[in-house]
Phi, psi and omega in degrees: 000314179293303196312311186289357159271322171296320185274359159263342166276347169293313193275356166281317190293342164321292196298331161268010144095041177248146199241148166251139186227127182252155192320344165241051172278157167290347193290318164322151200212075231270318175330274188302325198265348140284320148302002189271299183303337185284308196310297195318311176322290155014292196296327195300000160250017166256123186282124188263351189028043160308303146093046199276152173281156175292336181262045154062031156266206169176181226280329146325261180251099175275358186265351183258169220274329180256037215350258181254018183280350193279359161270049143301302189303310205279353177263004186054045188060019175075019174289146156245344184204148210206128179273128182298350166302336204261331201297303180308348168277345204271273161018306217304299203283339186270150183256131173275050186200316127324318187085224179251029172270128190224120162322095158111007206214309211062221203301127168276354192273129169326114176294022160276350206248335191284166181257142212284312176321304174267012145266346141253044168270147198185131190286115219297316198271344205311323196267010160325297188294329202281325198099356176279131202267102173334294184299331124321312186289324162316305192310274174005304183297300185309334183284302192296330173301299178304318177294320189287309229267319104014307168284312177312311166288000184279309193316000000 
């Protein structure tokens, strides 16, 4: 069963223009793509105040069934690129109707496992209640965003 899963999930992710690339190419770079994934780690201690719901919104959008999650299937979670060693944990979690988005949890994947699109993406009003000046926090996102998008091309 995993295995026909794993090859349908290799050929959606194809087909959405994600290149796989393996692990004993010379070109990899296991240093930086590890230093990639420690970074990503990271980001999981900035409250994002999602507020995802049990009927699958969130504070944004409560009324929609993905809050803003809803292209995870059809963007193959916003991957450009994927180490093939990597795929079967992807294969496991992913859903053919969702991507790695689940009703009451939102994303399942570790953000070391996430792609830099859905780890900084962030809903414009989120930091109202908080107190947090928007516009810092953009920049802020947009600077961790750019750095991931930069490390990424060294790997």
């Amino acid at each position: 069963m995993l295995l026909m899963k794993k090859e349908l999930f290799i050929t959606h992710i194809k087909k959405n223009g994600v290149i796989i690339i393996h692990r004993d190419d010379p070109n990899l770079n296991m240093r930086i793509l590890n230093e990639f994934r420690q970074l990503k780690g990271f980001i999981q201690y900035i409250d994002f105040d999602c507020q995802i719901n049990p009927k699958g919104g969130c504070k944004e959008t409560p009324v929609s069934l993905q809050c803003c999650c809803h292209a995870c299937y059809d963007s193959a979670g916003y991957f450009r690129r994927m180490i093939d060693t990597d795929i079967t944990k992807y294969a496991r979690h992913f859903n053919g109707k969702t991507g790695f988005w689940r009703k009451g949890k939102g994303c399942i994947l570790h953000h070391r496992m996430r792609s830099v699109t859905c780890l900084t993406h962030h809903c414009n009003n989120s930091y109202d209640r908080h107190n947090y000046k928007k516009e810092d926090f953009r920049i802020g996102i947009s600077t961790i965003k750019y750095e991931l998008q930069a490390l990424r091309k060294k790997i």
